[in-house]
N, C-alpha and C positions, 0 to 999 in steps of 0.2 A: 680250411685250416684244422679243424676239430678232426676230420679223415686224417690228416697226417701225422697227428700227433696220438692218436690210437694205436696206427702202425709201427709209433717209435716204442710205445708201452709194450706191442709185443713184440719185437723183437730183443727188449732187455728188460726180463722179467725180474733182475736181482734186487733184493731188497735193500743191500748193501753195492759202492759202487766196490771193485778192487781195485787195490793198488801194487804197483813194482815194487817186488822183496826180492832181492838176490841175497839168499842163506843158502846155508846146507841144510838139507832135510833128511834127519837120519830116522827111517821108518822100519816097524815091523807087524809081519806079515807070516800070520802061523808060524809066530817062533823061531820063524827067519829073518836076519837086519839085511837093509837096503840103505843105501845112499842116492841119494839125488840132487839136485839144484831146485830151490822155490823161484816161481818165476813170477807170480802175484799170489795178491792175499787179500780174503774181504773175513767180515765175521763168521760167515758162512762157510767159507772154504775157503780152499789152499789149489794150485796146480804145479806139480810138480814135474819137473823133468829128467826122464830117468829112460833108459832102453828097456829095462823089465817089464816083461808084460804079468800081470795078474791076476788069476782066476778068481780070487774069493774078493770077497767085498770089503771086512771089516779091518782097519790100518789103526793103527800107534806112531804116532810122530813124537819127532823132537827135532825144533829149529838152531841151529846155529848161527850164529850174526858176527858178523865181523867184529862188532862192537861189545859181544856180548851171548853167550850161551845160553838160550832159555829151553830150562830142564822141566818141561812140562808136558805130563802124557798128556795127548790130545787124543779122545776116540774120534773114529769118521768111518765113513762107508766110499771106496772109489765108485762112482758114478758114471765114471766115464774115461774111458781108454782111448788113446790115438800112438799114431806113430811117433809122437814130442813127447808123450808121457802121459798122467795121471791125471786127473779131477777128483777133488777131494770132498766131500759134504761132510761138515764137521757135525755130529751128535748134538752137541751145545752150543750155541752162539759165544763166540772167543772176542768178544769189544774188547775186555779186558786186557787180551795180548795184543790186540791191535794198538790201545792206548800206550803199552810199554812200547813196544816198537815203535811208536810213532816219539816217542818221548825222547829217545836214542840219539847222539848224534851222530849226522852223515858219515859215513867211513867208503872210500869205493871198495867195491867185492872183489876179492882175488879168489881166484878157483886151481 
């Protein structure tokens, strides 16, 4: 039992679990804006999906919510690129936003 539960430890190192956020994530990226869809969210980071691929690292977000626009620069670094989009590591740990959005009520996401 103790063997299997090491192997669940690494394979999910997050300190935070995520959760499903469909917003609009409007980012920039050396002084150029991007639009994408958030597709989860923990304190740690964001994953966004977008077709842009990006060379530099350092991002500026800003979520938009069905329920509600939160106008907050958020710094981060993308960590990691695929074909669906982005991986975000936020600078700061963001509990904070995660408590407003969880405080929100349901609305379904139209895109």
């Amino acid at each position: 039992m103790r063997r299997i539960f090491k192997k669940i430890l690494k394979s999910n190192n997050r300190k935070y679990e995520r959760q499903t956020l469909k917003a609009i994530a409007n980012y920039q990226i050396d002084n150029n804006n991007y639009m994408g869809i958030c597709d989860n969210i923990s304190p740690n980071g964001i994953f966004i999906i977008t077709p842009n691929a990006h060379k530099t690292k350092k991002i500026l977000l800003n979520l938009q919510l069905p329920q509600k626009q939160i106008n907050k620069v958020i710094d981060g670094q993308i960590i990691r690129q695929d074909k669906n989009g982005i991986a975000i590591k936020f600078n700061q740990n963001q509990i904070n936003l995660i408590n407003v959005i969880n405080s929100l009520p349901d609305i379904p996401f139209e895109n």
